[in-house]
Legacy VTK file of the C-alpha trace (Angstrom):
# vtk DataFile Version 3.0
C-alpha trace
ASCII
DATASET POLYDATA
POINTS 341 float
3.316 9.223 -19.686
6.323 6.728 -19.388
5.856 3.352 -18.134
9.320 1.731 -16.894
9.663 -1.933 -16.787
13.608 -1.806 -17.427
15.298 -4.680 -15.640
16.611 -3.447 -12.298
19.440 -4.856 -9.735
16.424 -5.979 -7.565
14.803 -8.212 -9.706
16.422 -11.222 -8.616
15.476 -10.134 -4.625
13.478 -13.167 -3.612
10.917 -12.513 -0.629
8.620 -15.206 0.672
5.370 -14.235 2.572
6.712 -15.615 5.903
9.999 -13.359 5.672
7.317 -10.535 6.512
4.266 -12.844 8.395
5.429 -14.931 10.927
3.232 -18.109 10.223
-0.127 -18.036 12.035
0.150 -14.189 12.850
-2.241 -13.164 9.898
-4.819 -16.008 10.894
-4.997 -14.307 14.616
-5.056 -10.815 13.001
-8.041 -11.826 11.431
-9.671 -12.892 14.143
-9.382 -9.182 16.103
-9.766 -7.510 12.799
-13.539 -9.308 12.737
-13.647 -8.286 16.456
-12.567 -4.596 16.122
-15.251 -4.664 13.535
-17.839 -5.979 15.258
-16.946 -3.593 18.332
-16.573 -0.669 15.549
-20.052 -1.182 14.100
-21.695 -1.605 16.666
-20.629 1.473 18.291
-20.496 3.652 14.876
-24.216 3.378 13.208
-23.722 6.366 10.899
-21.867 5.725 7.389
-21.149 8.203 4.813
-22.417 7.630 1.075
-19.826 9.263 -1.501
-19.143 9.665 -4.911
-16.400 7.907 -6.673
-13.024 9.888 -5.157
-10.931 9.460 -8.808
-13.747 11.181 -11.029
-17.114 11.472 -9.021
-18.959 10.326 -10.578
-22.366 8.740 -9.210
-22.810 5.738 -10.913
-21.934 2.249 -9.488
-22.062 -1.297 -9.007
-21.477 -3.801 -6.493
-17.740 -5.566 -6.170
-18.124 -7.234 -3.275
-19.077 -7.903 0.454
-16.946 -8.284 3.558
-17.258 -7.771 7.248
-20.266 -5.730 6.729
-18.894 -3.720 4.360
-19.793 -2.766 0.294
-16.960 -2.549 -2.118
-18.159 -0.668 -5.365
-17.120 -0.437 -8.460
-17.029 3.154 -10.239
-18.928 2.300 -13.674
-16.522 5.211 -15.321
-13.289 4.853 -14.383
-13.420 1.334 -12.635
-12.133 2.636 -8.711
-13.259 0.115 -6.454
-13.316 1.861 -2.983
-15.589 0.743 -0.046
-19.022 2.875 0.198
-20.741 3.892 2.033
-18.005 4.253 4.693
-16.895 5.761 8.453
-16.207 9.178 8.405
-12.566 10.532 9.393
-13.250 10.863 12.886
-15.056 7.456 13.068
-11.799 5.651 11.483
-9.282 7.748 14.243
-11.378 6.214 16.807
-11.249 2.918 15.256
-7.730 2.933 14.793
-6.641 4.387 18.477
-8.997 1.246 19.811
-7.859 -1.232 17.461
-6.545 -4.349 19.174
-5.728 -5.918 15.332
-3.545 -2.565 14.751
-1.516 -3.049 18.128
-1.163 -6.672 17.220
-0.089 -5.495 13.952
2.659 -3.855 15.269
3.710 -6.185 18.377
3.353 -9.377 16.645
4.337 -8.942 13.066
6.023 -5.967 12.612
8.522 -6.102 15.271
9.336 -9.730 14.878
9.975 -9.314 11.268
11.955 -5.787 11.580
15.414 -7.203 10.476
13.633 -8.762 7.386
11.952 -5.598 6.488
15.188 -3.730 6.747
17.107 -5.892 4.761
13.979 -6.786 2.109
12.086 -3.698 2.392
14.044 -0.717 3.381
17.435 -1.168 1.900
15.837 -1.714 -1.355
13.766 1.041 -1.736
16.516 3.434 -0.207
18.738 2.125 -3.426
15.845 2.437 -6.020
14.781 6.208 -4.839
18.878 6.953 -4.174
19.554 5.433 -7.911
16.616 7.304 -9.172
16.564 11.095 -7.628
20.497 11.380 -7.080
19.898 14.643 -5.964
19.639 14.169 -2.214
17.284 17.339 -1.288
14.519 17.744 1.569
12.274 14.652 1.468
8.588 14.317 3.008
7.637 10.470 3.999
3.698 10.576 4.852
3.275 7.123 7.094
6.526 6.721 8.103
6.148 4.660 11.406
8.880 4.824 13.349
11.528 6.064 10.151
13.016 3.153 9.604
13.542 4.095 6.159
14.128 7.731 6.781
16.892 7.152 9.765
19.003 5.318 6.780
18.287 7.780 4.332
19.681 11.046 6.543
22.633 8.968 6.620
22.910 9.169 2.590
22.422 12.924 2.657
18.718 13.436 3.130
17.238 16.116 4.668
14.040 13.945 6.104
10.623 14.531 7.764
8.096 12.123 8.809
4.764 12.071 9.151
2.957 9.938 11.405
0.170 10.150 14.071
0.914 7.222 16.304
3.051 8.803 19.597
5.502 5.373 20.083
6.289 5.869 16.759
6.869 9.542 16.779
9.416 8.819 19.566
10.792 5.947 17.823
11.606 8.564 14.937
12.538 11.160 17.325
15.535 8.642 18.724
16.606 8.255 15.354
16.959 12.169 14.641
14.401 11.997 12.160
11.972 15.486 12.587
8.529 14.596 12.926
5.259 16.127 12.017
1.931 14.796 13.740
-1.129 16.420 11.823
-2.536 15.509 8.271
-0.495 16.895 5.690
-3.706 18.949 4.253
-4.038 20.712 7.401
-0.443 22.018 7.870
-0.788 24.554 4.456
2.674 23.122 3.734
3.645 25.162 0.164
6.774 24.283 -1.791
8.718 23.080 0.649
10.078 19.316 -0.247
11.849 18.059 -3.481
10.423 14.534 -2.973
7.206 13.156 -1.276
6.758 9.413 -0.319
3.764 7.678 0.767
4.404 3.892 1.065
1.311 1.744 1.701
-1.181 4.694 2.795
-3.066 5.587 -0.111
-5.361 2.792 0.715
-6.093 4.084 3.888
-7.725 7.728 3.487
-10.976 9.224 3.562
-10.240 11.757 1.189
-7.355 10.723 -1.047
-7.450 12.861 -3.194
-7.535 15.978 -0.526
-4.018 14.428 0.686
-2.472 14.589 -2.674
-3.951 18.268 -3.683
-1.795 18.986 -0.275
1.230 17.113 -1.350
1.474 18.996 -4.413
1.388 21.700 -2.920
3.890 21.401 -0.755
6.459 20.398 -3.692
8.911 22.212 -5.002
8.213 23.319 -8.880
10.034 19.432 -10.943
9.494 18.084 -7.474
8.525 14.444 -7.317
6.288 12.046 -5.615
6.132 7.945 -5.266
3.169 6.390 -4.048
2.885 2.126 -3.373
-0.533 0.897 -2.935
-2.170 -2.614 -3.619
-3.043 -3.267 -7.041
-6.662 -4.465 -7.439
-5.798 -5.616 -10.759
-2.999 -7.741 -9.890
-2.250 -11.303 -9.707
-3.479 -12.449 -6.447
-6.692 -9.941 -5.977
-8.349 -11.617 -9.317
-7.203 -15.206 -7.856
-7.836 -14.220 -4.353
-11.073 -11.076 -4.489
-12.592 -10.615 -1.522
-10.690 -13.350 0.007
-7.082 -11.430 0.099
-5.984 -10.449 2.875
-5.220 -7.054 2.237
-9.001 -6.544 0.790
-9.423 -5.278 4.904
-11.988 -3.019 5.627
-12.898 -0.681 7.024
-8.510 -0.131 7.484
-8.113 -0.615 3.353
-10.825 2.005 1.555
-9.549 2.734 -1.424
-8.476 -0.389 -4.152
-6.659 1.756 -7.112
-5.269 0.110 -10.479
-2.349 1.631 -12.942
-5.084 3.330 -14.499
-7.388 5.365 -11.796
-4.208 6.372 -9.718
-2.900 7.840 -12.691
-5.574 9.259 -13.355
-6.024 10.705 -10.132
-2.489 12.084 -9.628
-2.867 13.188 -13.370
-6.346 15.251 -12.343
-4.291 17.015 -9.591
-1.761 18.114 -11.599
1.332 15.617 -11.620
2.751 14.383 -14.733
3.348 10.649 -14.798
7.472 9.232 -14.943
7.307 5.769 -13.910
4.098 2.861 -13.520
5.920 -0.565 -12.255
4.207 -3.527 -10.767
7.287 -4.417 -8.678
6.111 -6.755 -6.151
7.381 -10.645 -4.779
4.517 -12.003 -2.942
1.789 -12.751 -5.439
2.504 -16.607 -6.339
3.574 -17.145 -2.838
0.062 -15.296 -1.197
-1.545 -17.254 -3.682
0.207 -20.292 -3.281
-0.708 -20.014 0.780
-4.798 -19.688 -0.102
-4.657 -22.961 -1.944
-2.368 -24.681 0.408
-4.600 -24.018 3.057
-7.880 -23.895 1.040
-8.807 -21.038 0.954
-9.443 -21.332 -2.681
-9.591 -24.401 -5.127
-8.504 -23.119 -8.219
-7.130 -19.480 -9.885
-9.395 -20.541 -12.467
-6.849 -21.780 -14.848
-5.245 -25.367 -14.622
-1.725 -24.395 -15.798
-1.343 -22.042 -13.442
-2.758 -24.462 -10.386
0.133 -27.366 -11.701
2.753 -24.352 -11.691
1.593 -22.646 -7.768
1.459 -26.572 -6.366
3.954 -28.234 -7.926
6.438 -30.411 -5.374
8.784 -31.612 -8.037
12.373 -29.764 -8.309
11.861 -27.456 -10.708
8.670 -26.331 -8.928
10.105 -23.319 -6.910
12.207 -22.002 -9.713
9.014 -21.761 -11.998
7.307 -20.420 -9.510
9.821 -17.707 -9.242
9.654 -17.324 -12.958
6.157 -16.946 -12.831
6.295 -14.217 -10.044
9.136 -12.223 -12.591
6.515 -12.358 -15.472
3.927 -10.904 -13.381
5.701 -8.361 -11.802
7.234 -7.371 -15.363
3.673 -7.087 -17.148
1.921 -4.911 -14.897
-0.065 -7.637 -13.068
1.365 -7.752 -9.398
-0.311 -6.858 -6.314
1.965 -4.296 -5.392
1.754 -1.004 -7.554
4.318 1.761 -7.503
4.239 5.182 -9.362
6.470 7.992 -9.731
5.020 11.301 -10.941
6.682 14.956 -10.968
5.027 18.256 -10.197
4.681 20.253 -13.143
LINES 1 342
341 0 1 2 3 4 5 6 7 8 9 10 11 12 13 14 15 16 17 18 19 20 21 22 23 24 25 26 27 28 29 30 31 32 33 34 35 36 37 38 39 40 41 42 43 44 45 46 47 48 49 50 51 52 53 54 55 56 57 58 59 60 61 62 63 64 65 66 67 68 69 70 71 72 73 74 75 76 77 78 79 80 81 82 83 84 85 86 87 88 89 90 91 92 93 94 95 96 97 98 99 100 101 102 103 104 105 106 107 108 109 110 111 112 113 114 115 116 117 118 119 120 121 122 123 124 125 126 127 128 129 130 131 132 133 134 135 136 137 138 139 140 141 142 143 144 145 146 147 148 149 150 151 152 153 154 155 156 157 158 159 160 161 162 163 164 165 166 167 168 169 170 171 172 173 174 175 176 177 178 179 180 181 182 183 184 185 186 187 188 189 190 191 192 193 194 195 196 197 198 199 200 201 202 203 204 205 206 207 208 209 210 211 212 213 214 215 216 217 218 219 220 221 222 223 224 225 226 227 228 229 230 231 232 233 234 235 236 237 238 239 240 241 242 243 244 245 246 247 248 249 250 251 252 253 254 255 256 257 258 259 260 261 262 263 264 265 266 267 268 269 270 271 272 273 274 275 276 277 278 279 280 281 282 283 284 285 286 287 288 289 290 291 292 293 294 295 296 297 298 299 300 301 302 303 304 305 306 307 308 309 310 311 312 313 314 315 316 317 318 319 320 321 322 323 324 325 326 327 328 329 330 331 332 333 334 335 336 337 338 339 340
């Protein structure tokens, strides 16, 4: 297993939470997300008990409560993952009657698409272009409306998306990206794509670890696979628990670490490349929680003076600070590469 924290041209890429939120938009978010809930429970009164989805085991204890919901904690390999929890049907229901999801989309997504493009997409088009120069048929699982495929055809891809929602499907489609609109472990894909992406949906499954038995399946033999997901170990979800944002049930299930998605991806088969912590928001999402109270403290004083400082040097060290975390494995935002053996 390799970990790779070599300095990159992007470290010195500077994002700020409202490059990506316009300023209020996660507040109202909330708001419908607690309503979708309420509407959500109230129409779903079954919930399915499971097992822990990295290494089943049975055992448990309690992380955490919100919106109704349990977060556990797997006592054997530490997966924290909401249980009991709606069944796949329930959350495609929830999702096609979401009002937070369409808001989502309408009122922070689309205002912010220029940012994402140039903070977002461009990026991570250079880091997987720099690191798999072999340009051969590549699978993006979640892909919206291909923003980030559309620009890599024009670097030599051969691209498919996957997505479910039908404006974005015909977003994609206008783009000349090919689309595919069923779950990846229902197509019987085999061997087919040299790389396999799935940016921010880990989080989101049922069945994780169904989705990535079907991934590597449909890999070519030394094909490769890069997965982002939150990082419950990170910076901000210690500061922040159950008061991040992002800890957003039932729409986030599934809470991995460096440790159980390796050792997840490792159980299916994959050999591990690359485990980065690559991420920009953490002192400024924290930063944001104290300025508006959500919290008093991180729970250690230096670190307070450093996030709320107002004299000159403050924003530089807080930039600093964000490099250290990213660099030692402690941001929010968790990326890693693995191969198919």
């Amino acid at each position: 297993m390799m970990k790779n924290n070599e300095p990159t041209k992007l470290d010195n890429l500077v994002i700020k939470r409202v490059d990506l939120k316009p300023i209020g938009s996660v507040e109202r978010y909330n708001e419908l997300l607690k309503s979708d809930i309420k509407d959500f429970m109230f129409m779903n009164k079954s919930m399915i008990e499971i097992s822990c989805p990295v290494c089943f085991s049975e055992y448990k204890q309690l992380w955490g409560e919100k919106y109704g919901f349990n977060f556990v904690c797997c006592d054997e390999c530490g997966f924290v993952f909401v249980n009991p929890r709606p069944s796949s049907s329930d959350m495609i229901n929830y999702y096609e009657n979401s009002k937070a999801s369409a808001f989502f989309q309408s009122n922070i997504i689309a205002p912010t698409e220029q940012n994402r493009i140039e903070l977002i997409v461009k990026p991570r088009l250079s880091y997987i272009d720099e690191k798999y120069p072999f340009k051969g048929k590549w699978l993006d699982i979640g892909c919206s409306s291909a923003i980030l495929l559309a620009e890599a055809k024009k670097s030599g891809w051969d691209v498919v998306g996957l997505d479910f929602e039908k404006n974005a499907i015909a977003a994609a489609e206008r783009k000349g990206v090919s689309m595919l609109d069923q779950p990846i472990e229902s197509l019987g894909i085999k061997f087919e794509f040299h790389l396999i992406t799935l940016f921010e949906v880990l989080e989101h499954l049922s069945n994780p670890r169904e989705v990535l038995e079907a991934c590597y399946a449909a890999t070519v033999k030394s094909g490769s696979i890069i997965i982002t997901v939150p990082n419950i170990e990170g910076f901000e979800f210690e500061s922040l628990g159950v008061n991040h944002t992002n800890i957003c049930p039932p729409s986030h299930l599934n809470y991995f670490s460096p440790s159980t998605l390796s050792r997840l991806l490792l159980d299916v088969g994959y050999d591990i490349t690359d485990i980065e912590t690559p991420g920009y928001l953490d002192v400024d999402n924290v930063r944001s929680a104290m300025l508006s109270k959500t919290i008093t403290t991180t729970g250690n004083k230096f670190i307070d003076l450093v996030l709320m400082s107002n004299e000159p040097l403050g924003e530089r060290n807080r930039e600093a600070l964000q490099r250290i975390i990213s660099s030692t494995q402690k941001s929010g935002h968790l990326r890693i590469c693995a191969t198919k053996k």
